[in-house]
C-alpha positions in Angstrom: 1.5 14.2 -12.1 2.0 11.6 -9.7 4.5 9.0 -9.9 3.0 5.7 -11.0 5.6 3.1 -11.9 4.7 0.5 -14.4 5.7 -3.1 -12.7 3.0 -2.7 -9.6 -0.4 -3.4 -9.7 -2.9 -0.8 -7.8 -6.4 -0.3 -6.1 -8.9 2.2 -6.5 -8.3 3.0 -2.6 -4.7 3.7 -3.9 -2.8 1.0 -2.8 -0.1 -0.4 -4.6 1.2 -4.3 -5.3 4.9 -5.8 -6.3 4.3 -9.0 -7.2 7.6 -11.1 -5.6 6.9 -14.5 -6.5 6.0 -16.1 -3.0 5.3 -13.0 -1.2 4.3 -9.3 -1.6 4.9 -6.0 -0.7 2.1 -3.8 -0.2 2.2 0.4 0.1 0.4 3.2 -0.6 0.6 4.9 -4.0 2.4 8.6 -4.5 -1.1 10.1 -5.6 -2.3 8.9 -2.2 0.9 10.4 0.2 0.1 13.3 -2.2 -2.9 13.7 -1.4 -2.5 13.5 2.4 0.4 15.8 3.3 3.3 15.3 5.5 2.3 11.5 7.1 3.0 11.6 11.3 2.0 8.3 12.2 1.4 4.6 10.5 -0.2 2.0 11.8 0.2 -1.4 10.9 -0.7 -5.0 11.7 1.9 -7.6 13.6 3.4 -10.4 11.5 1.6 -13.7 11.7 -1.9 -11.2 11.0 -4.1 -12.8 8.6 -6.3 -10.2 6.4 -9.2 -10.9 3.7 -8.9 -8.5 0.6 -10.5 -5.4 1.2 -10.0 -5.8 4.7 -8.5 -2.6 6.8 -5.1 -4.1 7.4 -4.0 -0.1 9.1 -4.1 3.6 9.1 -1.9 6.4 7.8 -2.3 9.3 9.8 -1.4 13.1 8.3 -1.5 16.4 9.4 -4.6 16.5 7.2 -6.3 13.4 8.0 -6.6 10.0 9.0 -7.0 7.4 6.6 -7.4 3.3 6.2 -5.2 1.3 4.6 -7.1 -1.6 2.8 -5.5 -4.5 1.6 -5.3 -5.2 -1.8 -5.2 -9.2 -1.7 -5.8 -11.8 1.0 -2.8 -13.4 2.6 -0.9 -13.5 5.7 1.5 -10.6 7.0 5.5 -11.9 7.2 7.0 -8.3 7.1 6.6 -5.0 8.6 8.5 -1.9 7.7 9.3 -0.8 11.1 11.5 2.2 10.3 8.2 3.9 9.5 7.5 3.9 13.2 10.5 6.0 13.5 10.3 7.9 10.0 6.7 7.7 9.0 7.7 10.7 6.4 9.6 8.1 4.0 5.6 7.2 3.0 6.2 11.0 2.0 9.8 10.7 0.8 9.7 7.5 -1.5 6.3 5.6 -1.2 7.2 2.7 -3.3 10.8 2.5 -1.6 11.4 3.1 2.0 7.8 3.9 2.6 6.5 0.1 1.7 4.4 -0.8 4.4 3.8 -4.6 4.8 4.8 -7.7 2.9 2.1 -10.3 3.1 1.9 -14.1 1.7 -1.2 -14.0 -0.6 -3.7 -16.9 0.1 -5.0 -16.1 -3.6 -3.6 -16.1 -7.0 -3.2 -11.9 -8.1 -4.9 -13.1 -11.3 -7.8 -14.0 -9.0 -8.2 -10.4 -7.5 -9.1 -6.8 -9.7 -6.4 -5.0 -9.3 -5.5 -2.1 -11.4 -2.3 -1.9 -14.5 -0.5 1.3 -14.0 -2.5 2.2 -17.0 -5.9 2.0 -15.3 -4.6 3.5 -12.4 -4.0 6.6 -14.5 -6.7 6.7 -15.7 -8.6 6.7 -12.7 -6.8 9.0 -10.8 -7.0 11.5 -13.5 -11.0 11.4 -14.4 
């Protein structure tokens, strides 16, 4: 069973959301690193990048496959974790720690956006 901690919010493309207050941090979910095997390369946007939700904001390459990164809520990029340039296996190693991909400002409220409870997420992962 994947690990699917309780205080992020998630997407149906398997994204996951801290909330921070003014800003937040953006990855993809265990299921999703699970799912794709040992990660060899990410590719993400430069800070000062603008995005619309559902936008593709990157791309997680494996030795399986390639796939999109879309982001979960609107906002403008102010972080990116550049150690996974170097170690893209900490997506593998910790997804919701050291393999966080971007930190955004959202130009919307969360409220405003669906976004899934770790509950739903289950739940969807699972049926």
């Amino acid at each position: 069973m994947s690990n699917i901690p309780d205080n992020l919010f998630y997407t149906s493309d398997h994204e996951w959301v801290r909330d921070e207050g003014e800003t937040c941090v953006i990855g993809i979910t265990d299921h999703a690193q699970d799912s794709l095997g040992d990660v060899t390369f990410v590719e993400l946007p430069q800070v000062g990048d603008q995005f619309e939700s559902k936008a593709v904001f990157g791309v997680v390459e494996s030795v399986k496959a390639a796939s999109d990164l879309y982001m979960p809520v609107a906002g403008e990029v102010v972080e990116v974790n550049d150690d996974l340039n170097d170690s893209p296996e900490n997506v593998n190693n910790n997804s919701y720690e050291g393999g966080w991909m971007i930190r955004i400002r959202p130009s919307q409220a969360l409220g405003s956006v669906s976004l899934l409870s770790a509950e739903d997420y289950r739940l969807e992962i699972s049926g």
